[in-house]
C-alpha positions as CSV (number, residue, x, y, z in Angstrom):
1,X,67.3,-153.4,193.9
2,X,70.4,-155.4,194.1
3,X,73.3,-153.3,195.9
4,X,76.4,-152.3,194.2
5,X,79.5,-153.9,194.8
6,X,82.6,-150.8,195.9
7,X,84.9,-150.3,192.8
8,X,88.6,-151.5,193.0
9,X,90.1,-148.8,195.0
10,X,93.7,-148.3,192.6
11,X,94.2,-144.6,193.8
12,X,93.2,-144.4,196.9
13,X,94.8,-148.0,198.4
14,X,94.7,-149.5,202.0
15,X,98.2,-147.5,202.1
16,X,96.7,-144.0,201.1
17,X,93.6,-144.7,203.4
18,X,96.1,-145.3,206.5
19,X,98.1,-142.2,205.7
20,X,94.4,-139.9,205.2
21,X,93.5,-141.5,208.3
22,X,95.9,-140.8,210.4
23,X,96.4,-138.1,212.7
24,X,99.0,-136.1,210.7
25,X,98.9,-137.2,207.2
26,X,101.9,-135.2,206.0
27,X,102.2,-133.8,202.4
28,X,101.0,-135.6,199.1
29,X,101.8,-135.1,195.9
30,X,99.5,-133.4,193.0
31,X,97.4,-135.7,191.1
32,X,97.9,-136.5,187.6
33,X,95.0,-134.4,185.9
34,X,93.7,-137.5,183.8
35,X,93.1,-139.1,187.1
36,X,91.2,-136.6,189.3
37,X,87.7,-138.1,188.4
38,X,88.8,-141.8,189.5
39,X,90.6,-140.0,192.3
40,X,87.6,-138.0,193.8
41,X,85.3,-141.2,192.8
42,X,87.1,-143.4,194.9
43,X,87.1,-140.9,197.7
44,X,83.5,-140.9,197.9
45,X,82.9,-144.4,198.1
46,X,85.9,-144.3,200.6
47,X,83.4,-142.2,203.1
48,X,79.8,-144.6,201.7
49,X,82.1,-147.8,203.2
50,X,82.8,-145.2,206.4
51,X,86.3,-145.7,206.0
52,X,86.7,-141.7,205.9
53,X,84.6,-139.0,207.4
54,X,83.3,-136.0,205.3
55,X,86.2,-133.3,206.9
56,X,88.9,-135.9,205.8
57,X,87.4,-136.0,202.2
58,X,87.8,-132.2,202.2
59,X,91.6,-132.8,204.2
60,X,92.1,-135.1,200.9
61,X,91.3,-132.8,198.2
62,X,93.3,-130.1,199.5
63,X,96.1,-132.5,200.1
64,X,95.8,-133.2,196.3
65,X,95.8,-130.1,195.4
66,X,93.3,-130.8,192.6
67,X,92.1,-127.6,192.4
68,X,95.6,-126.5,190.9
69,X,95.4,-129.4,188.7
70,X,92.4,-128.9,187.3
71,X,92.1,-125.3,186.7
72,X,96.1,-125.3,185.1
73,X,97.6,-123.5,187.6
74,X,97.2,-121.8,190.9
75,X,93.6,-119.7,192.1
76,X,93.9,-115.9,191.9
77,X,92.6,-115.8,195.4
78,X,93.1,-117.8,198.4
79,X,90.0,-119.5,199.2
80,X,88.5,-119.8,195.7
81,X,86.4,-122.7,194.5
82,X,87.2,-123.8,190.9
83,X,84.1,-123.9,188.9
84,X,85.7,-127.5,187.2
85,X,86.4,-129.2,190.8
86,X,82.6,-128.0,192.3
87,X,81.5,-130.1,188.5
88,X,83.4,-132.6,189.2
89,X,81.9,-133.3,192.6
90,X,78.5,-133.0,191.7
91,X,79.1,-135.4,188.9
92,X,80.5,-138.0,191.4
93,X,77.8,-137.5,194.3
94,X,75.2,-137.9,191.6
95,X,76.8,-141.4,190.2
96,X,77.6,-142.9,193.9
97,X,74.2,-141.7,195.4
98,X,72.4,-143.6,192.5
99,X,74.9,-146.6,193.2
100,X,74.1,-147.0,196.6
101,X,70.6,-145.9,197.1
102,X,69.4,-149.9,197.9
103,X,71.8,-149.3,200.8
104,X,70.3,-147.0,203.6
105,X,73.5,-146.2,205.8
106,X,76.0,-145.6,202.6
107,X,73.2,-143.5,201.2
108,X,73.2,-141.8,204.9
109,X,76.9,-141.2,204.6
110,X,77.2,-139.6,201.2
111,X,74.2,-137.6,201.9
112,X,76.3,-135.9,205.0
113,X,79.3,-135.4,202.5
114,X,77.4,-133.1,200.5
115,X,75.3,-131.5,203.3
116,X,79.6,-130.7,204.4
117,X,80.5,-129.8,201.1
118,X,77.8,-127.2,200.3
119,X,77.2,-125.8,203.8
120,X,80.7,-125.7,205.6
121,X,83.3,-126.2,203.0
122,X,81.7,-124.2,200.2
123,X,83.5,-126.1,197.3
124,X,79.5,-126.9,195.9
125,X,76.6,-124.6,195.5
126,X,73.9,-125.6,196.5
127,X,72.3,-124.6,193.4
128,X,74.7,-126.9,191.0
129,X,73.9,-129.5,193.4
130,X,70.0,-129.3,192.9
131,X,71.0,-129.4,189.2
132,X,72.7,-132.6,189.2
133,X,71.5,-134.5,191.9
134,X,68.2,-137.0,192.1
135,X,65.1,-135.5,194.2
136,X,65.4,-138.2,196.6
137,X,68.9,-137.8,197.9
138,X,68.6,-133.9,197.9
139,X,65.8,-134.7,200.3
140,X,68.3,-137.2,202.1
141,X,70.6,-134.4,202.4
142,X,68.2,-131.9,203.6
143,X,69.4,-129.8,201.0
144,X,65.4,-129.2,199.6
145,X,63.7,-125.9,200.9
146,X,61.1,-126.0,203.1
147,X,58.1,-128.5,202.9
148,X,60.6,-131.0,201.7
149,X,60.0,-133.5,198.8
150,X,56.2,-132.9,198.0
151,X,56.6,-129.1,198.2
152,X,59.4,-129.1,195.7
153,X,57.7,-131.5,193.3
154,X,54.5,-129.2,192.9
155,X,57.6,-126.0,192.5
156,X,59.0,-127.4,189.6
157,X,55.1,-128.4,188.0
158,X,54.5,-124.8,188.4
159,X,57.8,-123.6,187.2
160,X,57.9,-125.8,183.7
161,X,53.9,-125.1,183.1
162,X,55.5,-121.6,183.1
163,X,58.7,-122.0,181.0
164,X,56.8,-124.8,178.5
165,X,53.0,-124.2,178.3
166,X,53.1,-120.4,178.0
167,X,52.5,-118.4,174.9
168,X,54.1,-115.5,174.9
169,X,53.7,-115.2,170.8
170,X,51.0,-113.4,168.6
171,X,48.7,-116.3,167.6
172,X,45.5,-114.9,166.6
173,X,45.0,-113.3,163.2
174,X,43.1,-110.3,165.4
175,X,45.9,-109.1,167.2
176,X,48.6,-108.9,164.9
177,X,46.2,-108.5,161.7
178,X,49.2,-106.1,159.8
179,X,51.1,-109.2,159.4
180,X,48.7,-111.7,158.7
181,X,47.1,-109.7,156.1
182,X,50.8,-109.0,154.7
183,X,50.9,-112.8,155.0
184,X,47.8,-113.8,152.9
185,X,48.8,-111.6,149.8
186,X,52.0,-113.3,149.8
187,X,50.1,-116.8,149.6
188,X,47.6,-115.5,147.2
189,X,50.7,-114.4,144.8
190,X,52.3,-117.6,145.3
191,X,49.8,-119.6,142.5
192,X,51.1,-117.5,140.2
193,X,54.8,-117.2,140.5
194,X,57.5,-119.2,138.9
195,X,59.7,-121.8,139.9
196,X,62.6,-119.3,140.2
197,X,60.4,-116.6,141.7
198,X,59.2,-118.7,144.6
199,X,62.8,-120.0,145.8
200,X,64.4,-116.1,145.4
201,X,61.6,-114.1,146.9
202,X,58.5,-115.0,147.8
203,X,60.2,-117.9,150.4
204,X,62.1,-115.2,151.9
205,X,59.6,-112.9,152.4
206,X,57.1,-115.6,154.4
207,X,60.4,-115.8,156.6
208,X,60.4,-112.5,157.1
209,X,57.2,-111.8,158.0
210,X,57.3,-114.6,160.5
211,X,59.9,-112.9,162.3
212,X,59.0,-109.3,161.9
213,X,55.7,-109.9,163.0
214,X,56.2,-112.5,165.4
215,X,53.6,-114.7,163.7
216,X,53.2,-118.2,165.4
217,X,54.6,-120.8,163.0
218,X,52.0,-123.4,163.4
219,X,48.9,-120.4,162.2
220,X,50.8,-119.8,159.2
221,X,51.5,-123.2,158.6
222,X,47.9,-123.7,158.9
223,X,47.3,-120.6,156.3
224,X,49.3,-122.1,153.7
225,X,47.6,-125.4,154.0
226,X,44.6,-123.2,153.2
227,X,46.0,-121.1,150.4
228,X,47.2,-124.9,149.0
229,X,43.9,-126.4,149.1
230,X,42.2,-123.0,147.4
231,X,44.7,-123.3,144.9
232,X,45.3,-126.9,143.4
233,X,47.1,-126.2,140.3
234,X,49.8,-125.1,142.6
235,X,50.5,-127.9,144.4
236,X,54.1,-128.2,144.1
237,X,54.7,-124.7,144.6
238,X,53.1,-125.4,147.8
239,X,55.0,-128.5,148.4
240,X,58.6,-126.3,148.7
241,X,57.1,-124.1,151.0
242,X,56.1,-126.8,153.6
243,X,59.0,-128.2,153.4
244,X,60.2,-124.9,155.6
245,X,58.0,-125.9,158.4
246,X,57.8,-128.7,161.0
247,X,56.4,-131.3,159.6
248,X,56.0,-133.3,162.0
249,X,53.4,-130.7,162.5
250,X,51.7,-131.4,159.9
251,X,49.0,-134.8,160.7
252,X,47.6,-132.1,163.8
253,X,47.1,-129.2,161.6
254,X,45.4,-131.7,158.9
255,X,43.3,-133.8,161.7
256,X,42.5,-129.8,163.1
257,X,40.5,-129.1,159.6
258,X,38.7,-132.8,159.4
259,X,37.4,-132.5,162.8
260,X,36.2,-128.8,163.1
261,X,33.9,-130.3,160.2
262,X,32.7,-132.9,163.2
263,X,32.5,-130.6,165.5
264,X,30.0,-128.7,163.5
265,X,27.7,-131.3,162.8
266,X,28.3,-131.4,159.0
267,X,30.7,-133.9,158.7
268,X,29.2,-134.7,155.1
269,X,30.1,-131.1,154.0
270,X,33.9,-131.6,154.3
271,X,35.0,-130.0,151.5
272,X,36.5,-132.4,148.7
273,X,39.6,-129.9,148.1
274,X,40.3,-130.8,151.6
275,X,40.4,-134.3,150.5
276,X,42.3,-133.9,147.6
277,X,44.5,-132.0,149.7
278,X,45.5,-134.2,152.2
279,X,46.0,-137.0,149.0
280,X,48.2,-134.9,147.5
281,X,50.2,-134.6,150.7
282,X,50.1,-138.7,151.7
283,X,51.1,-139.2,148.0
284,X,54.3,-137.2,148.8
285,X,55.0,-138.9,152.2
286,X,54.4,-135.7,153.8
287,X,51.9,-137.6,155.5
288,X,51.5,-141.0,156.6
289,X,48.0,-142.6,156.4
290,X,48.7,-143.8,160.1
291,X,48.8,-140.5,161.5
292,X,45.8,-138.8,159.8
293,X,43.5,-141.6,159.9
294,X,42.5,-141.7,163.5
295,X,41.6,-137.9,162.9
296,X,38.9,-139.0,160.1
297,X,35.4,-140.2,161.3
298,X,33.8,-142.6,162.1
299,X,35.8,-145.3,164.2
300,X,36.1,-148.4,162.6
301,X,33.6,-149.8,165.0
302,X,30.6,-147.3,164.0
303,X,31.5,-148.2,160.3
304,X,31.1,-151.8,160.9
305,X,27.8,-151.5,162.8
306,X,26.6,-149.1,160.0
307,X,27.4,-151.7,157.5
308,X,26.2,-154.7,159.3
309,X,22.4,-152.7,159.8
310,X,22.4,-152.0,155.9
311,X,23.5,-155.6,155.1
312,X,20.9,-157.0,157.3
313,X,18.2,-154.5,155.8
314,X,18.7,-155.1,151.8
315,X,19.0,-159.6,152.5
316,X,15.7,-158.6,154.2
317,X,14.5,-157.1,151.0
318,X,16.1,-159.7,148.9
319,X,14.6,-162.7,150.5
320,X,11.3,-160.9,149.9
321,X,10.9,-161.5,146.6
322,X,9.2,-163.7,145.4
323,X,7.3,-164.3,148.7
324,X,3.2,-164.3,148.8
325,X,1.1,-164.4,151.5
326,X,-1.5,-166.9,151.1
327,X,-3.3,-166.3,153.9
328,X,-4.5,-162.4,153.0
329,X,-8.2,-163.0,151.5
330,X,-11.1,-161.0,151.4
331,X,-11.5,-157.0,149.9
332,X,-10.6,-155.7,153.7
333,X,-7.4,-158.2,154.6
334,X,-6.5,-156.9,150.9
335,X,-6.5,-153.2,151.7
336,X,-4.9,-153.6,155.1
337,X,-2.3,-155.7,153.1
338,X,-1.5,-152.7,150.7
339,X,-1.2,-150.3,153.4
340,X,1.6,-152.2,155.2
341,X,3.4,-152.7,152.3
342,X,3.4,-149.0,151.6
343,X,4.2,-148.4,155.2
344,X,7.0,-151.0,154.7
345,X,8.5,-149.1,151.6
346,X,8.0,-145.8,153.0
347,X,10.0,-147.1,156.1
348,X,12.7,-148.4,153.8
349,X,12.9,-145.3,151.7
350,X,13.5,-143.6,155.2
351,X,16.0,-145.8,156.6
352,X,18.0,-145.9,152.7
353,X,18.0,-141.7,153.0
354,X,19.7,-142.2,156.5
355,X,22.3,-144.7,155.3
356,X,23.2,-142.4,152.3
357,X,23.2,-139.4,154.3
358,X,25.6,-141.6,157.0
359,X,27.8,-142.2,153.7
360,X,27.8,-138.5,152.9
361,X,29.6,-138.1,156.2
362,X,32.2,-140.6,155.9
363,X,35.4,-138.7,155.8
364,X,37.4,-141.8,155.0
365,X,35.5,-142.5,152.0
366,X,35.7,-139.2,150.6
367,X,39.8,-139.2,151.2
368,X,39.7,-142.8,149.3
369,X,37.8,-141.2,146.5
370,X,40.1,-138.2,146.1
371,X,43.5,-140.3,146.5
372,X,41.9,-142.4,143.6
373,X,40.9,-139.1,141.6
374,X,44.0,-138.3,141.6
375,X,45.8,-141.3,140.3
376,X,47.9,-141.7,143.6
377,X,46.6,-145.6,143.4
378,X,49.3,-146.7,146.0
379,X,48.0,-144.8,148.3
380,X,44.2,-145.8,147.7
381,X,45.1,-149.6,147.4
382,X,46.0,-148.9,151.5
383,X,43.1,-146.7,152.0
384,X,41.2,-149.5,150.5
385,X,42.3,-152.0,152.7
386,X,42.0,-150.1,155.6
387,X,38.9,-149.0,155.3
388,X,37.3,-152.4,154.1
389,X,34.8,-152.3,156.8
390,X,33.3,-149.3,155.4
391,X,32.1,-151.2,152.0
392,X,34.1,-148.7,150.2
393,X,32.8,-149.4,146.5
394,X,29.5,-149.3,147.6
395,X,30.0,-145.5,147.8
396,X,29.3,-144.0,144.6
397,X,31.9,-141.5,143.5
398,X,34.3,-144.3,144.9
399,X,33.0,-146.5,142.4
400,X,33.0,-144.0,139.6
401,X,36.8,-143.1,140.5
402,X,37.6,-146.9,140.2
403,X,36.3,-147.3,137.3
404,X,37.1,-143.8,135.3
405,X,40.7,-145.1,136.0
406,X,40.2,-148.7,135.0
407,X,38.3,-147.1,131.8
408,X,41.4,-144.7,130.8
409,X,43.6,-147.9,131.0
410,X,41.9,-149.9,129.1
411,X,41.3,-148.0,126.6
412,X,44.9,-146.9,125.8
413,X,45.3,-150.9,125.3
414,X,42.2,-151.2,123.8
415,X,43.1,-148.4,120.9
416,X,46.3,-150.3,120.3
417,X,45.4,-153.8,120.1
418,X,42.2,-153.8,118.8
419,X,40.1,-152.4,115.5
420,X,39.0,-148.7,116.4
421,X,36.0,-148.7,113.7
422,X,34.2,-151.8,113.6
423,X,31.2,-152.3,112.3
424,X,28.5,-155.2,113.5
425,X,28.6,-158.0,111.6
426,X,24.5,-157.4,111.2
427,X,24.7,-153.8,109.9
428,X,27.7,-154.9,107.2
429,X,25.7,-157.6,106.1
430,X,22.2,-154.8,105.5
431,X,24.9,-152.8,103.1
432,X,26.1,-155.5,101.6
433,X,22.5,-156.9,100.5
434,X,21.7,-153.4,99.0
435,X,19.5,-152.1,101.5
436,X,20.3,-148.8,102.2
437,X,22.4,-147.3,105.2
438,X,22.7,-149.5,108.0
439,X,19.5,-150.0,110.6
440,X,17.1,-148.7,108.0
441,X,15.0,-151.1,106.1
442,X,12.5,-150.3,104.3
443,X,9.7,-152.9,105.3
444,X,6.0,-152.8,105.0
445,X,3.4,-153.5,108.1
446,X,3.2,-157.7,108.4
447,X,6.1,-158.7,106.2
448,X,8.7,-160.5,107.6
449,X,12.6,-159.9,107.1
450,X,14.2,-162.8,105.5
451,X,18.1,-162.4,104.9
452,X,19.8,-164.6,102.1
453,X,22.7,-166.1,104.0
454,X,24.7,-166.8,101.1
455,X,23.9,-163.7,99.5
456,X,24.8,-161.4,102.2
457,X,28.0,-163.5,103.4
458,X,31.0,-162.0,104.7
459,X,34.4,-163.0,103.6
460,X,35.8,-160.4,106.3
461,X,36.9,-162.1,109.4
462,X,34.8,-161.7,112.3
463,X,35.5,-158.9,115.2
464,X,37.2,-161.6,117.6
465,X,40.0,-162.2,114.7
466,X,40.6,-159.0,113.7
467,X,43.6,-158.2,116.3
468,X,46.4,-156.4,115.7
469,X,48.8,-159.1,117.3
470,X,52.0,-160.9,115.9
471,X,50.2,-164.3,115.8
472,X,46.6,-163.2,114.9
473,X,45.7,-166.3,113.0
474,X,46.1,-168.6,116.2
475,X,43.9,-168.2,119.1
476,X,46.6,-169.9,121.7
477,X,49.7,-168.8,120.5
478,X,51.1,-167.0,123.3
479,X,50.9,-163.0,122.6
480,X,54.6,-161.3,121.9
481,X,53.3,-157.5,122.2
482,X,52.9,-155.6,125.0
483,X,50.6,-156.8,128.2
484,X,46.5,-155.8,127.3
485,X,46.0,-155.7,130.9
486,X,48.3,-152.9,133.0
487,X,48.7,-153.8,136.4
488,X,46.2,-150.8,137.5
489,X,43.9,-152.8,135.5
490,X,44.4,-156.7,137.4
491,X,44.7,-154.7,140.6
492,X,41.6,-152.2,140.7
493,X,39.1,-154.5,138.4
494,X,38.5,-156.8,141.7
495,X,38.3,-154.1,144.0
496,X,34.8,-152.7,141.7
497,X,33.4,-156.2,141.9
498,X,30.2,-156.5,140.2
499,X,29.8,-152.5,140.3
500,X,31.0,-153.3,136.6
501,X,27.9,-154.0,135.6
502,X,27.1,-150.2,135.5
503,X,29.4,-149.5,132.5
504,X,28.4,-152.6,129.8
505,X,31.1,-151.0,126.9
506,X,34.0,-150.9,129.8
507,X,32.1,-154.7,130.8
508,X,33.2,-155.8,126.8
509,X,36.2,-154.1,126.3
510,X,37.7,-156.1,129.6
511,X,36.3,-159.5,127.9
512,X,38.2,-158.7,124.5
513,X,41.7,-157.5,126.3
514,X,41.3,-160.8,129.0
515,X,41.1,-162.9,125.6
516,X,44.3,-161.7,124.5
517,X,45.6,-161.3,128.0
518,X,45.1,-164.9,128.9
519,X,47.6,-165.8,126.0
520,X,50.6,-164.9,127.7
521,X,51.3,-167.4,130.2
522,X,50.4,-169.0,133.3
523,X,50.7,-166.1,135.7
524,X,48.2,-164.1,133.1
525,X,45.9,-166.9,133.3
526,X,45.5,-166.7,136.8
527,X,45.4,-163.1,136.8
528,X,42.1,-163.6,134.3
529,X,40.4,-166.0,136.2
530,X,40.9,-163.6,139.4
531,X,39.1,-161.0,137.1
532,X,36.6,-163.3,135.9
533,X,35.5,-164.6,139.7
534,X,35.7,-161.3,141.6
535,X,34.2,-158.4,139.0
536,X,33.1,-160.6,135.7
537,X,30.9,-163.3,136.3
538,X,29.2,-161.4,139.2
539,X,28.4,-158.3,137.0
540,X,27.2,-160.7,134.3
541,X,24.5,-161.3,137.0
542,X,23.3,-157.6,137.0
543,X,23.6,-156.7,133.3
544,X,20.0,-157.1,131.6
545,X,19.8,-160.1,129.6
546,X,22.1,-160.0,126.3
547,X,23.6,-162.6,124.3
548,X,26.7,-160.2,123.2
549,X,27.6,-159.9,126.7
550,X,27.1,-163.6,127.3
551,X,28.9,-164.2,124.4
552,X,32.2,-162.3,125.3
553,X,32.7,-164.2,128.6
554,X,32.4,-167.4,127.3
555,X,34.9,-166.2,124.7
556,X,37.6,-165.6,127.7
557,X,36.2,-169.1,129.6
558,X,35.9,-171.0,126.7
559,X,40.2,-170.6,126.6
560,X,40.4,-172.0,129.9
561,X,40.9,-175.6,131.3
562,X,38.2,-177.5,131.8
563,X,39.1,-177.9,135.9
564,X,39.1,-173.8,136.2
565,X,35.6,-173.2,134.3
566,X,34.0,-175.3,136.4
567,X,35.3,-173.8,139.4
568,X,34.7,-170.5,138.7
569,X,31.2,-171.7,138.2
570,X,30.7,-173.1,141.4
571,X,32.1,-169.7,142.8
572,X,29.5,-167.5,141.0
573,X,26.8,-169.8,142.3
574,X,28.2,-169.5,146.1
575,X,28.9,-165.7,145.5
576,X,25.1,-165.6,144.0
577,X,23.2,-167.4,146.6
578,X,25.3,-166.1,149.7
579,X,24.7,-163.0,152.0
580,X,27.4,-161.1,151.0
581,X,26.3,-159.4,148.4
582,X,22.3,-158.8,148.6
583,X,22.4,-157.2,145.4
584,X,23.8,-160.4,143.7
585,X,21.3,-162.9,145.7
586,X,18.3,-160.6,145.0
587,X,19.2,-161.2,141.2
588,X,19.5,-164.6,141.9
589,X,16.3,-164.7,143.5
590,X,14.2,-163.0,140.9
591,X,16.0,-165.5,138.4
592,X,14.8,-168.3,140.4
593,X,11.2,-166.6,140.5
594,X,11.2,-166.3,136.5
595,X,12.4,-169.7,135.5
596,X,9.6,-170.8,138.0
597,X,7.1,-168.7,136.5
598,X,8.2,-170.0,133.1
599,X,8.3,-173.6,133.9
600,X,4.8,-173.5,135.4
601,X,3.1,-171.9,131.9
602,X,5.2,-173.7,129.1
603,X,2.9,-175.9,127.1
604,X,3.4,-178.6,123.7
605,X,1.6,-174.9,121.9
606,X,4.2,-172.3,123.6
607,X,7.2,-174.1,123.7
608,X,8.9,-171.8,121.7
609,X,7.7,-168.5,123.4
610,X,8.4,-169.8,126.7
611,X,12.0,-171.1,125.4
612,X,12.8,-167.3,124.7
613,X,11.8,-165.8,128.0
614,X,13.6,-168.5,129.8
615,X,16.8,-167.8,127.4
616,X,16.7,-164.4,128.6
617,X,16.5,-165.4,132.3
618,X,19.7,-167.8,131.2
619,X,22.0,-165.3,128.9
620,X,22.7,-163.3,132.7
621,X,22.3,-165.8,135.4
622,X,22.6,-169.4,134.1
623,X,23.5,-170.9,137.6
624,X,20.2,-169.8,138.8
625,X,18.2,-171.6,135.4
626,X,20.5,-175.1,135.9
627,X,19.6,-175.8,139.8
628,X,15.7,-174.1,139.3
């Protein structure tokens, strides 16, 4: 450490120091009172330069008479120390010590002017010194008791462990149970008071029993956490009462409850009021996300290793299919065949209950879930993110919350933009031929139904035209209303992927809004095709063949330019035949194994019949038909 250069000396000149340091230094004026800290400053450095000795520092202060100045007028007694003057020199030592400590001999010097100053002066206790003062120059002073610097150190360990660490509180619900009983039927009326009730009475009273009882803070905090997630409905009654406590408090407490659920074993039996609880509170920026999430388990590193065994084990299974073993013959190699394969499913039935069960216990799933129950989607869009190497969709009631709120979206724009009761075109054409209610025809055994086309046609226009738009009669013109797709919709739909294949009505209803989505401008457009790569054309793949379902995409890609079909295209393929998704390349791979099995059998006599089945293969995974 560099040393410190003296201060300019303005008070105490080469003029003062001669007249100090002389043998009879005569009188000296008072000080001004605004300049008694320069004053006694510059003394001390005075005696670290060894221009004065300890006994003429003292000489100078009584010289200056700056206890007078200090205290407003003269001492009561003779001999008294002001308690502003013995401040002020602690203040100072402390400052100059720490200015000179790279310099051993200055340091030396203004450790003997306070060993003179506490000892044989007595204008400093030695107790206000200790106060002030760093360790190291008390011990340069020899001011420490004995044992010196070590023994002092382990002192004041013992002495804040005592003053900091102790409890000296009731903190367990057994030994002040009056209280904490009083407590609980407070909490319990809480869910039922009113607004007004809560702020005038029941508030006070928690108070009240806190200090009566002498409860500890942080149990009752932790009680009305409880009493909040036992009581739902009354969540913002809650809300005010938390606001009373510390919440910086608040991720512990929270982190407390999650992990006793570890600590037990049963992490999978965390209760999902817990959940909803703690989404409730990160929704209200009570809590932050950051603080609660390295309480949840697992780490991020067992998740990944979780995910990465399961990934490995269904590609595994995928890349099965369709695979024969040519070199099994004879009755015995066929048995022993068999009884591996069961021993193989068996193992993977096994090793699936394990990876569900490890699913069960994922604490950060179930908070996701619940924040998306909820509707707090901000919140679950970061959970989301966060906790991407958990495969969060591929946890079923995350899935079904994703899509329950993508469903109650689109079908607010669904009822407003599009015909409530339509009929099939199929079943309007049966009534309008005279053939009784819809779907039942009266046909005997080996005849064949023949409808009269011109007969039975429509005038009505078809489903895809009946919107209730401003420009319904053009398919392009751009759409005036309000936007069919919320931005809950654009942002959640990727998220579920091709888990949309599990709801086929929600599937069609998102085809008919991106139709009229797509209408309003570039940006929609993108957004569309960002639907139509991520959760579309991938749950195409897993829907059982259909031609209505085939139909509806095209109706969305058919409005797109040429370049972006075709791209999209060759993304399905790469999303289809990659490892990501084994779900998606095991449907590819049975689709390659059907068109195969088709092309081998079709004939000049079966052209039709094998036509059909490889039209069903198509309808779903086309990709897969084209490069078979």
């Amino acid at each position: 450490m560099a040393a410190t250069r003296p201060p300019a000396c303005i008070l105490v000149d080469a003029a003062a120091l001669k007249r100090l340091t002389s043998k009879e230094p005569g009188s000296t004026s008072a000080i001004a009172k605004e300049d008694a800290p320069r004053f006694v400053y510059e003394l001390c450095w005075r005696v670290a330069e060894g221009e004065l000795t300890a006994a003429q520092f003292v000489q100078a202060l009584a010289l200056s008479k700056i206890s007078e100045v200090l205290q407003g007028g003269p001492l009561e007694a003779e001999g008294q120390v002001s308690p502003k003057v013995a401040s002020l020199l602690a203040d100072t030592l402390w400052i100059v010590s720490l200015e000179v400590e790279a310099e051993k001999s200055k340091l030396t010097r203004v450790a003997v002017l306070a060993k003179q100053l506490v000892l044989q002066s007595k204008l400093l206790s030695l107790q206000l010194l200790r106060e002030r003062c760093e360790l190291e120059f008390l011990d340069a002073s020899g001011l420490l008791p004995s044992g010196g610097k070590e023994a002092f150190k382990r002192k004041e360990i013992r002495v804040n462990t005592r003053l900091r660490y102790e409890q000296r509180r009731f903190n367990l619900l057994r030994e002040e149970s009056e209280g904490y009983a009083k407590l609980v039927c407070a909490l319990c009326d809480l869910g039922e008071a009113t607004e007004a009730n809560v702020e005038d009475s029941v508030i006070p009273e928690i108070q009240s029993l806190i200090g009566y009882f002498d409860l500890d803070p942080n149990r009752v905090f932790d009680l009305v956490l409880e009493a909040m997630e036992l009581q739902q409905a009354a969540t913002q009654t809650y809300l005010k009462l938390i606001s009373l406590f510390r919440v910086s408090n608040l991720p512990h407490i929270v982190g407390f409850r999650y992990r006793s659920y570890v600590k037990q074993g049963k992490p999978e039996s965390t209760a999902k009021s817990l959940h909803t609880m703690t989404a409730k509170l990160l929704e209200q920026g009570l809590l932050k996300l950051d603080d609660i999430f390295p309480h949840l388990e697992p780490s991020d590193e067992e998740a990944k290793s979780i995910r990465a065994e399961d990934l490995k084990r269904q590609l595994n299974k995928a890349k099965k299919i369709g695979v024969v073993n040519l070199k099994v013959t004879g009755e015995d190699a066929v048995k022993e065949a068999e009884r591996k394969k069961e021993e193989e499913t068996k193992t993977e039935e096994q090793e699936e209950a394990a990876y569900r069960h490890k699913r069960q216990s994922n604490q950060k799933l179930g908070l996701t879930a619940a924040a998306i129950e909820i509707g707090a989607w901000d919140v679950a869009k970061e959970l989301l993110t966060k906790a991407k190497d958990h495969d969060p969709v591929s946890f079923p009631p995350i899935c079904e919350a994703l899509t329950k709120l993508v469903e109650n979206s689109v079908n607010q724009s669904y009822s407003v933009l599009l015909e409530k009761d339509w009929v099939p075109a199929t079943q309007r054409q049966m009534k309008l031929a005279g053939q009784g209610e819809a779907g039942e025809l009266d046909i005997e055994d080996g005849e064949s139904m023949e409808v009269d086309t011109k007969a039975t046609e429509v005038k009505e226009e078809p489903v895809s035209k009946k919107l209730r738009t401003d420009n319904a009669t053009d398919s392009k013109a751009p759409l005036k209303s309000a936007s069919p797709l919320t931005p809950i919709v654009i942002e959640a739909v990727p998220y579920i992927g091709y888990n949309l294949c599990k709801d086929v009505p929600l599937f069609v209803k998102l085809c008919r809004l991106c139709r009229l989505h797509i209408r309003k401008g570039e940006a929609a457009q993108r957004e569309v095709e960002n639907l139509l790569e991520k959760a579309v054309l991938p749950a195409l793949s897993l829907i059982p063949a259909s031609p209505a379902n085939s139909s509806e995409v095209w109706d969305v890609m058919k409005l797109l330019p040429y370049q972006s079909r075709f791209r999209l295209y060759g993304q399905w393929r790469d999303v289809c035949e990659g490892d990501l998704f084994p779900a998606l390349n095991a449907a590819h791979g049975e689709a390659i194994q059907g068109t195969k099995k088709v092309l081998r059998r079709i004939s000049k006599e079966n052209t039709k019949q094998m036509g059909r089945s490889l039209c069903k293969i198509a309808h779903s995974r086309p990709m897969a038909v084209m490069r078979t």
